[in-house]
Structures are given as structure tokens and as C-alpha cells.
N, C-alpha and C positions, 0 to 999 in steps of 0.2 A: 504494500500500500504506500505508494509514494505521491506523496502530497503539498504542493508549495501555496499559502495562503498568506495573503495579507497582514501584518499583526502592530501596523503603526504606520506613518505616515515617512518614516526612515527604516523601516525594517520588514523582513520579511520570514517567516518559518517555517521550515521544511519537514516536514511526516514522515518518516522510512514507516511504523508499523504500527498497528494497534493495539499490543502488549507490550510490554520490558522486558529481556533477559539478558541474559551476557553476550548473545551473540549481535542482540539491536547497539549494544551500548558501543562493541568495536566497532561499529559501523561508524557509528556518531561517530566516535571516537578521531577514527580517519577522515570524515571529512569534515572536522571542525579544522584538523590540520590542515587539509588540503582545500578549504577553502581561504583557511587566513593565506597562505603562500601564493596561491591565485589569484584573489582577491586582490593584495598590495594593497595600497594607502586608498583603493575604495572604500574597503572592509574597516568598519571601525572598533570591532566589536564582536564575537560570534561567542552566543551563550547556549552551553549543553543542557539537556534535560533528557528524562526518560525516553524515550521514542523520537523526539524530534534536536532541532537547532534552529534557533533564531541569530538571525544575520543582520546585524547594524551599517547601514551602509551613509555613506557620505555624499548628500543628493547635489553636493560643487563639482565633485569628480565624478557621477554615474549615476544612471537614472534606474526608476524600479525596472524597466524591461532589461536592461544589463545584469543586471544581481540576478535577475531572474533565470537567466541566462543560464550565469553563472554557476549556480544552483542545479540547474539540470545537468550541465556538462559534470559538475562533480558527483553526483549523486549516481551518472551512470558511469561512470570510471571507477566507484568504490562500488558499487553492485555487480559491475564487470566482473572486479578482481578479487569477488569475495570471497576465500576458499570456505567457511562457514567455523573457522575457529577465531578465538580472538587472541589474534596476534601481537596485542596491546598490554595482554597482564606484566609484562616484564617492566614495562614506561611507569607504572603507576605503584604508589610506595604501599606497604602494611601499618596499617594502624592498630597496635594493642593500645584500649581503652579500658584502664581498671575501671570496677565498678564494683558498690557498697551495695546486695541486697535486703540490706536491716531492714526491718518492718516500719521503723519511724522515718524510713526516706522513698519506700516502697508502698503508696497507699492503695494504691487498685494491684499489688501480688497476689492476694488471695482471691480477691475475685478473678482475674486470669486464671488461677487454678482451676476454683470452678467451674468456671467457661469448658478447659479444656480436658474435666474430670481427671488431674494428678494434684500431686504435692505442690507447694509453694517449691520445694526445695529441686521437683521437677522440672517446675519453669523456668529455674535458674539454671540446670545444668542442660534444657534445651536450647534456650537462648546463649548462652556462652558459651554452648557445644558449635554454632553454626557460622560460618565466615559470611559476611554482608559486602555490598558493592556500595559506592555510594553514584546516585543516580541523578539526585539534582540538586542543588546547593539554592533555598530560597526560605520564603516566610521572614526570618530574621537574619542579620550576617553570622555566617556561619552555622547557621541549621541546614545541617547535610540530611538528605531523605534517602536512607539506605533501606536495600534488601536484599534478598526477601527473606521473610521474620518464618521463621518452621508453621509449617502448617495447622496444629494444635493451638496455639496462640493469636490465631489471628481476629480476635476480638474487635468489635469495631470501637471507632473513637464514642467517647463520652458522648450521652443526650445533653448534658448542659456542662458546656465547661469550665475550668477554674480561672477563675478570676485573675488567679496567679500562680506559677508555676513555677516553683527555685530554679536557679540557674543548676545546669549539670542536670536537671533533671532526667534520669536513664528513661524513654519511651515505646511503646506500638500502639499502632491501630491499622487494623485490617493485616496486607504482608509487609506493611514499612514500618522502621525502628528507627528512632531517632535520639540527637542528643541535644537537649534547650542550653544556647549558651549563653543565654542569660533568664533575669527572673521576666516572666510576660505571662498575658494570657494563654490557654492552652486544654485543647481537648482529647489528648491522647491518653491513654494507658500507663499511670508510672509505676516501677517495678523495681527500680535502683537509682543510686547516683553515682555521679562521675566527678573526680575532681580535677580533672584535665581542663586547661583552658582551652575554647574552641575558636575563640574569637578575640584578640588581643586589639583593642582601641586604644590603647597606650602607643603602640610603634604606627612608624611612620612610611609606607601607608600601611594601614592597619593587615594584619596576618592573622589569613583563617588556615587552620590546620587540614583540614579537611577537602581535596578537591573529585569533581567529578570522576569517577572511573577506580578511587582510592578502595582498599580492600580492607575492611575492621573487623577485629576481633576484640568481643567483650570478655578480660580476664575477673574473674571475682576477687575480692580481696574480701577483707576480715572489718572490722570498725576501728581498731588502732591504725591500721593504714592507711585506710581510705582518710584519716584525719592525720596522718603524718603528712600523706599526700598532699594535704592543704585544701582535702574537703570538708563543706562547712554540713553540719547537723540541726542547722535553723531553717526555720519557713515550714 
């Protein structure tokens, strides 16, 4: 399903499928490269997400029929030359992200349990048994929307959500797991916390750890860690 639609008055986004796995994401993968190099100082900008890429184009140097163009020509050069693996995992780094699941930073653990008829201590050893991709980097800087979260777990998000939510908040809803890097509203699933920074607004320019395509694995830690680590047990 390849699909290029409108999506601003300087940008344009391109559909390769109507699911997410690992083989749409090399796809992306490739031609967000191979459109910034083709592109050149048209391209202002080309942003990853699950199934698609939006392309920011510079309307001084090229008009929407160019991009559009462009677009096609790439999209069938990387579908050409797709062999159906993704030849991309080696480019993208491993993230181990400890995680505290104590009861007093985990409010919706036990109900995921029940959801998915096992132990709390189930859901911890399935969720940090399973490696996640990260798929699209949005909502807040630095909230990465990884998966896919194991099957038994896939709970949907919250009927009404919290008003607030700690930073480091560990999350799911539905097959995507997340991590809130900071305190915000928020309707998902929380089941642990992280004391990792995900988002640092101190440096200049600001540094998300996190990028599309990145591979995380959540290790458990203990309560004296998770606070040696410089996680907080307030909120």
C-alpha cells in the first residue's frame, strides 16, 4: 500500500503499509536516508513514524509536484531493492532501561495481571523478557512509542486519564510501551518506573536518548537501585 498525501502546506507523507513490523520500519528506515541525500537542500526535514515519513520540503527551492516526484522515484528504488530483511539493525544502538516494579510506582500492575489472568510478578518477567523497536518519537520530547508489548498484556489505554503522570513513568496500552519523560497528563497503563533521563532540556540542543529504529530492553532492578539510580518515589 503505497500512498503519498498531503499533510501541510510545506510537507508531504508517504504510506508504504497499513501495519508496523520490522520489516515496514527498514523500509522507512532506507528511504528517510535516501530521501535526505536526494533531496539536498530541498528536503528540510524528513520525520519517521510507524508505517509512513513525512517530508518537509523548502517551497524557495521546489514545488509540491517535485517532492512528489521525489517521493515516488524513492519509494520505488527501496521497494525494488527490498530483499524482505532488515538490513538496518546493525545502524541502530541497544537501549537497556532499568526499571523499578514496586507496587507504589506501578498503579495499574495488578490490574494488567488480571487482564491477562497471571501474577503481577508474570507481567514483569513478560514484559522485560521481550526486546521492543522504537517506532515513533512524538506526544512529548522524547516519548518514544515502542513495540510490540507481548500479547497477554495488551490492555487498552485508561477510560479517563490521569491528570498526571511522574516522569519515568514505565507504560502500555494496547501492543505499544512507553516511557513519560516527564510529569504530564496521560492514559496508559503504568506498571514500573525508570530512572533514566529521556529527555535532557539542560544541553544545548536538547538530547533525546531515544531514536527511531532504537532496540530497548527493560532490565528490573530492586528499590535501593532504582533510587541509587536517581529514581524518585514521589507522585
Amino acid at each position: 500500500m503505497l500512498r503519498i498525501a498531503d499533510s501541510g502546506d510545506e510537507s508531504l507523507t508517504l504510506y508504504l503499509a497499513e501495519d508496523y513490523d520490522e520489516r515496514t520500519l527498514a523500509l522507512v528506515a532506507r528511504l528517510v536516508e535516501l530521501i535526505r541525500r536526494e533531496g539536498g537542500e530541498r528536503v528540510i526535514d524528513v520525520v519517521p513514524s510507524y508505517c509512513s515519513l513525512t517530508v518537509f520540503y523548502d517551497p524557495l527551492r521546489c514545488d509540491h509536484s517535485e517532492i512528489q516526484r521525489l517521493l515516488e522515484r524513492c519509494a520505488g528504488q527501496v521497494l525494488h531493492d527490498d530483499s524482505g530483511g532488515d538490513e538496518q539493525t546493525g545502524q541502530y544502538k541497544l537501549v537497556e532501561l532499568p526499571v523499578y516494579y514496586g507496587e507504589e510506582v506501578a498503579p495499574d500492575l495488578g490490574r494488567v495481571a488480571e487482564f491477562a489472568g497471571i501474577s503481577p510478578q508474570e507481567v514483569v518477567n513478560l514484559h522485560a523478557g521481550a526486546e521492543y523497536r522504537v517506532y515513533a518519537l512524538g506526544f512529548r520530547p522524547g516519548f518514544a512509542f515502542m513495540g510490540k508489548t507481548p500479547e497477554p498484556l495488551r490492555l487498552p489505554r485508561l477510560d479517563t486519564p490521569r491528570a498526571r503522570v511522574p516522569a519515568g513513568s514505565v507504560a502500555i496500552a494496547g501492543a505499544q510501551a512507553a516511557v513519560y519523560p516527564d510529569s504530564c497528563p496521560g492514559g496508559w497503563n503504568l506498571i514500573g518506573r525508570c530512572p533514566v533521563t529521556l529527555f535532557d532540556r539542560s544541553k544545548n540542543p536538547p538530547e533525546v536518548l531515544l531514536a527511531v529504529g532504537d532496540r530497548v530492553r527493560f532490565v528490573p532492578v530492586g528499590r535501593e537501585e532504582f533510587v541509587r539510580l536517581g529514581g524518585s518515589l514521589d507522585e
